[in-house]
C-alpha positions as MATLAB code, in Angstrom:
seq = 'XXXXXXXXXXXXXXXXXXXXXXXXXXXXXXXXXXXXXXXXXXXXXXXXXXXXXXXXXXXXXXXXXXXXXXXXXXXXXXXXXXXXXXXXXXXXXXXXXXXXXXXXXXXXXXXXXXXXXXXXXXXXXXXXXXXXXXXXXXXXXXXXXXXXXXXXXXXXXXXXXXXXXXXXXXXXXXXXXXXXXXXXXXXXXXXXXXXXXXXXXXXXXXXXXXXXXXXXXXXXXXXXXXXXXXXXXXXXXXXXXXXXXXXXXXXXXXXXXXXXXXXXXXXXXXXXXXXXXXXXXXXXXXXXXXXXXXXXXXXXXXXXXXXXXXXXXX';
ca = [
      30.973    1.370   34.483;
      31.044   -1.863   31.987;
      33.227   -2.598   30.414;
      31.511   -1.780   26.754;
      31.095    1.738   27.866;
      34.438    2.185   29.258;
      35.489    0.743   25.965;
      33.287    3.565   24.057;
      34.644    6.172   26.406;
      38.431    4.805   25.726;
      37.468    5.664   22.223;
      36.016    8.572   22.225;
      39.052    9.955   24.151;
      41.308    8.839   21.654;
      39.348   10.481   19.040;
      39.234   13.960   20.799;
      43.161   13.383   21.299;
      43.632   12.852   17.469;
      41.903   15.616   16.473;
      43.421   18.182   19.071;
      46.381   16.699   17.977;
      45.780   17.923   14.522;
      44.858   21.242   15.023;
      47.559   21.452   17.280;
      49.888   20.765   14.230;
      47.873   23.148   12.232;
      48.528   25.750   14.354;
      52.340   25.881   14.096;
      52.245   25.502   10.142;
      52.239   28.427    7.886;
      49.454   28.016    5.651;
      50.744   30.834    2.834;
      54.252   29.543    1.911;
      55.282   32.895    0.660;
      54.617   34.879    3.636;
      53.859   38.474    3.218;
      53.980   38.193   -0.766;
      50.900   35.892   -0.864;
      48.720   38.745   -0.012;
      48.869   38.672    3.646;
      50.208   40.815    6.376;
      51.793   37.939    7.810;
      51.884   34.222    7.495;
      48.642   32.520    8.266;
      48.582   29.124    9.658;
      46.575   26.589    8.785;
      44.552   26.561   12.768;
      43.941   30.150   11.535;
      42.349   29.315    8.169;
      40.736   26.346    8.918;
      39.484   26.893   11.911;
      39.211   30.240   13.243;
      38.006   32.081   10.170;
      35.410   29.065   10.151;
      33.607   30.701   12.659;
      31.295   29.226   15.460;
      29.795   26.589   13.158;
      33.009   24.947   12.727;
      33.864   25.073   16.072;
      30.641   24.130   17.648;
      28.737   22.024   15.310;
      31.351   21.136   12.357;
      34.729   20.021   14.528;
      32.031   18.144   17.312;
      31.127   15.699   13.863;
      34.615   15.106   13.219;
      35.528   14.071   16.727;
      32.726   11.722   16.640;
      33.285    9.962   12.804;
      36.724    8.934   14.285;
      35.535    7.437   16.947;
      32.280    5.643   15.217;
      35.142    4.752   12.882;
      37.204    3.279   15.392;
      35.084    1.327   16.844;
      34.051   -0.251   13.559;
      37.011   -1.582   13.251;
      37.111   -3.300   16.278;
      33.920   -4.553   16.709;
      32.639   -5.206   13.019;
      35.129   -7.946   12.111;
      35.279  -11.527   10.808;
      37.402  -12.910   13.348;
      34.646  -11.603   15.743;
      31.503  -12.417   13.966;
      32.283  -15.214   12.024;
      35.703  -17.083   13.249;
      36.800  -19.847   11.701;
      35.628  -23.227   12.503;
      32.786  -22.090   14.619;
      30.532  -25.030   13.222;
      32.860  -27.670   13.896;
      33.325  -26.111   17.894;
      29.582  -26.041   17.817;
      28.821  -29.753   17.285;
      31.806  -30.798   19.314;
      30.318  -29.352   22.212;
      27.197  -30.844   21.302;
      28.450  -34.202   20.961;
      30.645  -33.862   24.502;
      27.023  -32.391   26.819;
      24.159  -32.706   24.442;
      21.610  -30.483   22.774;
      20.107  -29.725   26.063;
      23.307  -27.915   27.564;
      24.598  -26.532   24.665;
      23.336  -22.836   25.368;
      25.189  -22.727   28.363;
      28.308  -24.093   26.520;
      27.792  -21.124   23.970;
      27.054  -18.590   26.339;
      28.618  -15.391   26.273;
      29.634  -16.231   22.629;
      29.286  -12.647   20.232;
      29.282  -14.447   17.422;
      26.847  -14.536   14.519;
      26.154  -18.792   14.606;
      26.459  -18.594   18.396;
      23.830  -16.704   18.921;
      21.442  -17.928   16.719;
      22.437  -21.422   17.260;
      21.778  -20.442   21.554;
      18.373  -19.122   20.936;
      17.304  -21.813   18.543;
      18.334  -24.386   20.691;
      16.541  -22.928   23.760;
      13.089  -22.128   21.771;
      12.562  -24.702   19.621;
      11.050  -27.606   22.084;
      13.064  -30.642   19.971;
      11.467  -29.303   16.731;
      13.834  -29.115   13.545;
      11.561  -26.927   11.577;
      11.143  -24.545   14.087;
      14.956  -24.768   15.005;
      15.652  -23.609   11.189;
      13.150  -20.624   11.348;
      14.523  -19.395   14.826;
      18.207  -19.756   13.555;
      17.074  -17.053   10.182;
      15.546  -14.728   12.806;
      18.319  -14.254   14.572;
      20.503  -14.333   11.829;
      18.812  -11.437    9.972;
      17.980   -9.323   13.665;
      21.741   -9.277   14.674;
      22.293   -7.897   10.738;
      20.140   -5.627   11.475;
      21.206   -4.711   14.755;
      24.548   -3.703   13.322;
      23.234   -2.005   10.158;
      21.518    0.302   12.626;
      24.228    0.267   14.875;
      26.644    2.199   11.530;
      23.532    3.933   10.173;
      25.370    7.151   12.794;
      27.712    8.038   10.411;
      25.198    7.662    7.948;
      23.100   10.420    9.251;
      26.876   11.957    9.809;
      27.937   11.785    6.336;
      23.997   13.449    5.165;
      24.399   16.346    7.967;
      27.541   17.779    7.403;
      27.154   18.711    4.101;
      24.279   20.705    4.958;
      25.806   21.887    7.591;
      28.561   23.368    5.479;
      25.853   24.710    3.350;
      24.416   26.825    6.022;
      28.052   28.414    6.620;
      28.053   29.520    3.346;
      25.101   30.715    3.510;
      25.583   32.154    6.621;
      29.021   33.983    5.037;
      27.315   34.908    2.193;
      25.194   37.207    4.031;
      27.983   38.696    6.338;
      29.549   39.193    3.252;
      26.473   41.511    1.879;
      26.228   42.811    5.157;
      29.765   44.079    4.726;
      29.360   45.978    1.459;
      25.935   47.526    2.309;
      27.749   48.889    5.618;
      29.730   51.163    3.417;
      29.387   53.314    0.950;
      30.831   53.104   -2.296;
      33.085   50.377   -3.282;
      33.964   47.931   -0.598;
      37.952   46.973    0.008;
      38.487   43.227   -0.199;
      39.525   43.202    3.642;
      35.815   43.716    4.724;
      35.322   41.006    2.466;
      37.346   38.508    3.811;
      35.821   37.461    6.343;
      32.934   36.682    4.900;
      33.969   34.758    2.563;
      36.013   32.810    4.502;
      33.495   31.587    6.552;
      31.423   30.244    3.703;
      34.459   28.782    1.998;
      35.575   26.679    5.648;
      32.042   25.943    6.309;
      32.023   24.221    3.346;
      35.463   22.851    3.019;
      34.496   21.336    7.122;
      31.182   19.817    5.362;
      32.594   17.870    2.622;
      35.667   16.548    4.823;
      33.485   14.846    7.265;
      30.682   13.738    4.958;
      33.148   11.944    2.160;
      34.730    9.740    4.977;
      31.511    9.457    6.850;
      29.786    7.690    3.827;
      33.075    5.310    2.780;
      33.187    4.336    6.323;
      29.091    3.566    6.131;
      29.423    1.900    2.581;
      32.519   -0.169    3.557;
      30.766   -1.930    7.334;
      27.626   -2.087    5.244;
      29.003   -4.095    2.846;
      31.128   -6.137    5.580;
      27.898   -6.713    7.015;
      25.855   -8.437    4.595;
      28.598  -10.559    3.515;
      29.077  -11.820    7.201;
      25.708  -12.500    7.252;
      25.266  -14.213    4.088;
      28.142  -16.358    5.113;
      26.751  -17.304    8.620;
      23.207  -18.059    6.966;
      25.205  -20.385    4.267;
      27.121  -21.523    7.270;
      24.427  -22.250    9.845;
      22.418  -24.602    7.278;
      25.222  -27.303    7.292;
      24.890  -26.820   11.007;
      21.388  -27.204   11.092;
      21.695  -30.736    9.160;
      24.214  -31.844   11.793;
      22.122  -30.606   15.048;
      19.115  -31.980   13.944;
      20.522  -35.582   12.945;
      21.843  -35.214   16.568;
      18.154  -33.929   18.020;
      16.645  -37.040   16.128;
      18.592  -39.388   17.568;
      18.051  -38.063   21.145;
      14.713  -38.177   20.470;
      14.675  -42.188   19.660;
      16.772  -42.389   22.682;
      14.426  -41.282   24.942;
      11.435  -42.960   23.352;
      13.293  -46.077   23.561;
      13.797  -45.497   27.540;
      10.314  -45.052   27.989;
       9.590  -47.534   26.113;
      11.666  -49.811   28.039;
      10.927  -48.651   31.418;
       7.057  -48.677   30.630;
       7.492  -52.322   29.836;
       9.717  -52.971   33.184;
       6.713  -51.667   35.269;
       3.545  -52.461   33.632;
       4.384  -56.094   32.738;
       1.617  -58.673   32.860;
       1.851  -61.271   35.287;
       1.358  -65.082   34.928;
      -1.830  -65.614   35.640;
      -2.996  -69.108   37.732;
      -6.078  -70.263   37.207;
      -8.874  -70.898   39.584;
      -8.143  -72.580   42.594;
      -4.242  -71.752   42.599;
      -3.779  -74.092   39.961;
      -0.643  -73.775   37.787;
      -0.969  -72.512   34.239;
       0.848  -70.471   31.868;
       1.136  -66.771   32.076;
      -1.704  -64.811   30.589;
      -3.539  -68.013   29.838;
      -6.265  -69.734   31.732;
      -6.233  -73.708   32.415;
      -9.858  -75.321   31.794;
     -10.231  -77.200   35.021;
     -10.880  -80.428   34.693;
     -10.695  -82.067   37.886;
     -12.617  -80.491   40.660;
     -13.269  -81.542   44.598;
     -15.126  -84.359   45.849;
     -17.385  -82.886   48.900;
     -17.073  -86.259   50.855;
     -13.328  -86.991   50.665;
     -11.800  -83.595   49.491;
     -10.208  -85.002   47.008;
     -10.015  -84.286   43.410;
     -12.216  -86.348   41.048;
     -12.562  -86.029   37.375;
     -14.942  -84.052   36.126;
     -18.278  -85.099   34.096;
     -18.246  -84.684   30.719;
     -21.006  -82.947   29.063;
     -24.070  -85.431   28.106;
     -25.030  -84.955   24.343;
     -28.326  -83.660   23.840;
     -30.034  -86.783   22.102;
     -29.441  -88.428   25.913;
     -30.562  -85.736   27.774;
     -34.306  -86.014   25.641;
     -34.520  -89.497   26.165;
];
């Protein structure tokens, strides 16, 4: 099992725990104060009333919601915080590391980071291919998927906090009619007892709705709005980043085109080139010859000059 789901499992125990706990409490506290002079043959607790004259809807539909808000609650808390997706500093660790291995292994420096900037900052790093612009539209992506990863992620208790109502509904419903059912089965006028139950079940059907749908939406409204404000702050937050990393991705780039630059000229330098006859000259430039050999001695003579053109007519 990993560790996230033995983390989920962790809290879903400790949700069923708290809520036995509770009706385990209930059951040992008298919910008529008065005893036998509030109406009752004897003293009801409150397990009795709010749970057993609920009927099967509380106990197999209502109570199952409850068990699961507190533990969609609790791990919220844990996992939707600041200090976890926005911590303090987390530009400044982010362009130290960058400064200490470079651009090209800061992913792996960042990896396993949870972290709003982290993330987007690993993917836009990896993606990009040395492009700034497309650095900046990589790093809003991820920004605004990872918000909306977690909006969906608390949009349970949403769907929690729209059920149970109607859920509760149904049970009154659903006493209502036992409640008609009651009076029809006898003739005349009905005594209040046949009534009771009934009624009951409508009334804890209903109470059972509301308590799990009032918390449910807070909860929803509260990591909705922690949400957005993380990510607002990360988005404000990763644009002075952006200015940093891609001053730094600039000069890597000028870097590199100055190595090439220099190693292209290391390798492909011209040579000084003699002239004809392995005669010295400068490099790149050709000497006019102007002594060439004599065919009787081998020696060099001086060349003829050219005869002007009047001479050569006459």
């Amino acid at each position: 099992m990993s560790k996230g789901n033995l983390t989920k499992a962790i809290f879903l125990a400790c949700a069923a725990v708290g809520v036995t706990a509770i009706l385990a409490v209930s059951w040992r506290v008298d919910f008529s104060s008065g005893g036998g002079a509030a109406g009752w043959a004897r003293p009801r607790t409150y397990f009795e009333q709010f749970f057993t004259a609920g009927g099967p809807v509380v106990w197999f539909v209502l109570l199952p919601m409850s068990v699961v808000t507190v533990y969609l609650a609790a791990e919220y808390f844990i996992t939707i915080r600041r200090r976890r997706l926005l911590p303090d500093d987390i530009s400044g660790t982010i362009v130290s590391a960058a400064q200490q291995t470079g651009l090209s292994q800061l992913p792996a420096q960042l990896a396993g980071g949870e972290d709003f900037i982290s993330v987007a900052i690993t993917r836009a790093v990896t993606q990009c291919g040395g492009d700034s612009g497309r650095m900046r539209n990589l790093v809003e992506e991820s920004l605004q998927e990872q918000a909306m990863r977690f909006l969906r992620k608390i949009e349970w208790v949403n769907i929690i906090g729209n059920v149970a109502p109607m859920v509760g509904l149904f049970g009154t419903v659903l006493g209502i009619i036992k409640m008609f059912n009651a009076i029809a089965a006898v003739s005349g006028q009905p005594h209040p007892s046949q009534l009771a139950g009934g009624i009951s079940v409508a009334l804890v059907t209903t109470f059972w709705g509301l308590m799990i749908a009032i918390p449910a939406l807070t909860i929803h409204g509260f990591f909705q709005n922690r949400i957005e404000t993380l990510a607002c702050e990360a988005a404000e937050e990763s644009e002075k980043l952006l200015l940093q990393l891609a001053r730094m991705l600039r000069e890597q780039k000028l870097v590199e085109q100055q190595k090439a630059a220099h190693s292209t000229g290391s390798t492909s330098s011209p040579q000084a080139s003699s002239p004809a006859y392995g005669l010295p000259g400068q490099a790149g430039q050709a000497q006019p010859i102007t002594e060439i050999p004599s065919r009787q001695s081998g020696m060099l003579r001086p060349a003829a000059s050219p005869r002007p053109l009047q001479d050569r007519k006459t």
